[in-house]
C-alpha positions in Angstrom: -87.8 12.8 -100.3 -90.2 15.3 -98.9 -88.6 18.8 -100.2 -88.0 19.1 -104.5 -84.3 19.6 -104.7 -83.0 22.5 -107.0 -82.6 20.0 -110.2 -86.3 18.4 -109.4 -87.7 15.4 -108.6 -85.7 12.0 -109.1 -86.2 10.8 -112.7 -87.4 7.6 -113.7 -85.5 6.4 -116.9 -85.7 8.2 -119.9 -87.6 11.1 -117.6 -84.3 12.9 -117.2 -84.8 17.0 -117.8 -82.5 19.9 -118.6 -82.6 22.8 -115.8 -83.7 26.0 -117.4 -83.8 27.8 -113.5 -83.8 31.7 -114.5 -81.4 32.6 -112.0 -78.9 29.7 -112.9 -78.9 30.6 -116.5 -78.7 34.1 -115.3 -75.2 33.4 -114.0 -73.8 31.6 -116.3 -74.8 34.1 -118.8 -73.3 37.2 -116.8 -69.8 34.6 -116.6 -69.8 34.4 -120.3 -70.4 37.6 -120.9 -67.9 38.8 -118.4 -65.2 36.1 -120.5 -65.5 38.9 -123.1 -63.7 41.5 -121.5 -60.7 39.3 -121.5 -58.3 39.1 -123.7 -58.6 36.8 -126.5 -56.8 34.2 -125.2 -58.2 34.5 -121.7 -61.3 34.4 -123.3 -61.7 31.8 -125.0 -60.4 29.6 -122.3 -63.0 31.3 -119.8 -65.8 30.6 -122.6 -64.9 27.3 -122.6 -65.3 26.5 -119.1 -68.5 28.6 -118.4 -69.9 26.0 -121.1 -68.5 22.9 -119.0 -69.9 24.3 -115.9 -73.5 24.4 -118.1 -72.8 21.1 -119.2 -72.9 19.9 -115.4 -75.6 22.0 -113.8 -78.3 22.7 -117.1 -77.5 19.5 -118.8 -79.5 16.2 -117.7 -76.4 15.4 -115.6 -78.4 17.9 -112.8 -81.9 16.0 -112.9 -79.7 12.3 -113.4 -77.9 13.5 -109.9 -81.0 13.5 -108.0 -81.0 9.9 -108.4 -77.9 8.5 -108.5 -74.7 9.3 -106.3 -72.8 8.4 -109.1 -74.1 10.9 -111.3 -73.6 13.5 -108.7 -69.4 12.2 -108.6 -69.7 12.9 -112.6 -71.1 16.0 -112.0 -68.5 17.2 -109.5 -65.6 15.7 -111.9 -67.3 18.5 -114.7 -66.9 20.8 -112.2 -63.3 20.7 -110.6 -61.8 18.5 -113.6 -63.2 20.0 -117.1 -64.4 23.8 -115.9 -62.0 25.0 -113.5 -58.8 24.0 -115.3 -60.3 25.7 -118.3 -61.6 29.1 -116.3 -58.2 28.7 -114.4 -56.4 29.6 -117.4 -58.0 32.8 -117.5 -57.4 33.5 -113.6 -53.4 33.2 -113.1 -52.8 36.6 -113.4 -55.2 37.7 -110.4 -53.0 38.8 -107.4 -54.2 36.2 -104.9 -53.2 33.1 -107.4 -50.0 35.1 -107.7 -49.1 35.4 -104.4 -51.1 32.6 -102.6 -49.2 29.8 -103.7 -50.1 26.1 -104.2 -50.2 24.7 -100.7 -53.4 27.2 -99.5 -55.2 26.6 -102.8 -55.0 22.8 -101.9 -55.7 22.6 -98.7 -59.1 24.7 -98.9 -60.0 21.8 -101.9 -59.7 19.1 -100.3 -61.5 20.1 -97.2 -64.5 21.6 -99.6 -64.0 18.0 -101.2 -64.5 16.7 -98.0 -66.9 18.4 -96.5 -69.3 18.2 -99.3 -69.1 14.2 -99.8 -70.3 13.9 -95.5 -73.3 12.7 -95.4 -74.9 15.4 -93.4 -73.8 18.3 -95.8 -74.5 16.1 -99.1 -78.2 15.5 -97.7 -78.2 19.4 -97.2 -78.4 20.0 -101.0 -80.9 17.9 -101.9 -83.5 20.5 -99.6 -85.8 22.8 -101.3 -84.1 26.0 -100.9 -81.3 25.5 -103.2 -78.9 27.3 -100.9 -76.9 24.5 -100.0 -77.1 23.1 -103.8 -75.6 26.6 -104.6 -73.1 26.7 -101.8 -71.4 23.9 -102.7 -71.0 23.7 -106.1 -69.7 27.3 -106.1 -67.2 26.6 -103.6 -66.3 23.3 -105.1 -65.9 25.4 -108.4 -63.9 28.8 -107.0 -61.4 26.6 -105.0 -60.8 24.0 -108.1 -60.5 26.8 -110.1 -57.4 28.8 -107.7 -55.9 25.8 -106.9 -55.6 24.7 -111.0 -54.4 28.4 -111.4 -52.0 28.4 -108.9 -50.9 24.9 -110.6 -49.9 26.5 -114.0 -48.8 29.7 -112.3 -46.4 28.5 -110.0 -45.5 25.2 -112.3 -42.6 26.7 -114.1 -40.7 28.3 -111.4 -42.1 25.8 -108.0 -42.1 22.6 -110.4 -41.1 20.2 -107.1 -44.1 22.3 -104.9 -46.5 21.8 -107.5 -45.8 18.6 -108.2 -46.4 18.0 -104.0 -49.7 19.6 -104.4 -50.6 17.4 -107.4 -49.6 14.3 -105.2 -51.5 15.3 -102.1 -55.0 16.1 -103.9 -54.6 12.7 -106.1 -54.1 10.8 -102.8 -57.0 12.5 -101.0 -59.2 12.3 -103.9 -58.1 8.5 -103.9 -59.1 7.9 -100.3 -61.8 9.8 -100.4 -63.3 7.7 -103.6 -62.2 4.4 -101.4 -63.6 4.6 -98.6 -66.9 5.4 -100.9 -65.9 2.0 -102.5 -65.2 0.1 -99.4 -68.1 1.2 -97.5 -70.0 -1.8 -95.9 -73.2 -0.1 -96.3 -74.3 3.5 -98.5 -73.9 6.8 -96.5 -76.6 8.7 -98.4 -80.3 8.4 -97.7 -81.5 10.8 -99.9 -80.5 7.6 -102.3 -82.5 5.3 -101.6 -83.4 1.7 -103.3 -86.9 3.3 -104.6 -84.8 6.2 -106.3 -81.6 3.9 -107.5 -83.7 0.6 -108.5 -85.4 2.1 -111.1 -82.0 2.7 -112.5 -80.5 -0.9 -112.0 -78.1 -0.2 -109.4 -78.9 -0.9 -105.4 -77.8 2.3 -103.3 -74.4 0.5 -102.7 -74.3 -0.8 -106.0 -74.6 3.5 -107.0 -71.9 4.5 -104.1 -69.3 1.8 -105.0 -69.5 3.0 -108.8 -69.6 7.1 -107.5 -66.2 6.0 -105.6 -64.6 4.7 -107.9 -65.2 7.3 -110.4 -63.9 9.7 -108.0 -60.8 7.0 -107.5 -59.8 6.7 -110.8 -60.2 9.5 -113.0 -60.4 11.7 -110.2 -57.1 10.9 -109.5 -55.7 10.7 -112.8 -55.2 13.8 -113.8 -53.4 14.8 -111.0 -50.6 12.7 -111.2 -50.3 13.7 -115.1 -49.8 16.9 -113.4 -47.7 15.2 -110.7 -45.7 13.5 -113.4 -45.0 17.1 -115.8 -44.1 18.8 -112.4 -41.6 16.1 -111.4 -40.3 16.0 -115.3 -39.6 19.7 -114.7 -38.0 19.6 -111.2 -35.6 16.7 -112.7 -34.7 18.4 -115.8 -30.6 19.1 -115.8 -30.6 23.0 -115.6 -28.6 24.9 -118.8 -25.0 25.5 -117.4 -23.6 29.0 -118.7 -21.4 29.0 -121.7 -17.4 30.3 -120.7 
């Protein structure tokens, strides 16, 4: 590795550092502050998921995902599985959540998903500039957060559309964290056996577990989702009283 990535330098064990970049604490301040506006309830979900979102990029989590893939999958779960659910519940009021529906939300996602996890664009955030670091976990974190908002928007009155959404992001989440698993050989460079070693795992040995992570509880919680929409869809409607 040639460049210092935003979160530094891969760690040896027990090296691991917080991230105390101005600008990043700079932002996550502003969003906190910004929660306050809201009203209480809005804002105490929106607190709450401005802290997860420093829990995955100022916590240890940031310098531990220089080194291993699979801290990077934990790191992305913080993001689109703990923050934006949380900073969704403040957003479902906004006129695009209202009017956007659930299939666009998904869509744009799982091609962020996607895109981010190619080997090319993953090896992009590791350079020295940050701006690819930046780009993606933003975009991973504004489309998480529409497409959970347009979840509990539209839940109530689009229960069997919602409940297609669910399905289709826990599927491609569960490819996407198979074919990680699967893999005869690991797809990311910037991990490589002097970085992972250290750590106890081989590269593939670190791609298989990031995979499954991503697999699994990745997955999960959509189809908890999944099953509430379906439970909703299925429910025998009240008949009017003569």
């Amino acid at each position: 590795m040639t460049e210092i990535p935003f979160c530094g330098l891969p760690p040896l064990p027990g090296m691991a550092t917080w991230n105390t970049h101005p600008v990043l604490l700079a932002v996550l301040l502003a969003g906190a502050a910004g929660s306050l506006c809201l009203g209480r309830r809005e804002a105490g979900w929106s607190l709450a998921g401005w802290g997860m979102l420093a829990v995955a990029l100022v916590s240890p989590l940031c310098s531990l995902s220089v080194a291993l893939f699979s801290v990077r999958v934990t790191q992305h779960l913080v993001v689109v599985l703990a923050a934006a659910p949380l900073l969704a519940m403040a957003a479902t009021r906004l006129r695009l959540v209202r009017l956007g529906g659930v299939a666009l939300p998904a869509v744009g996602f799982a091609v962020l998903l996607w895109l981010w996890h190619l080997p090319g664009p993953y090896a992009a955030t590791f350079a020295g500039d940050g701006i690819a670091y930046w780009l993606m976990h933003l975009s991973l974190a504004v489309s998480a957060t529409w497409f959970w908002a347009a979840l509990v928007r539209h839940g109530p009155t689009r229960p069997l559309g919602t409940a297609v959404a669910a399905l289709a992001t826990a599927i491609q989440m569960g490819v996407l964290g198979a074919l990680l698993t699967f893999a005869p050989r690991p797809l990311y460079a910037v991990h490589a056996p002097d970085v992972t070693l250290p750590w106890g795992f081989t590269p593939l040995e670190d791609q298989q577990l990031g995979g499954l992570l991503m697999w699994v509880p990745g997955g999960l919680l959509f189809v908890l989702v999944l099953g509430a929409g379906l439970a909703l869809a299925l429910r025998p409607q009240a008949r009017p009283v003569a």
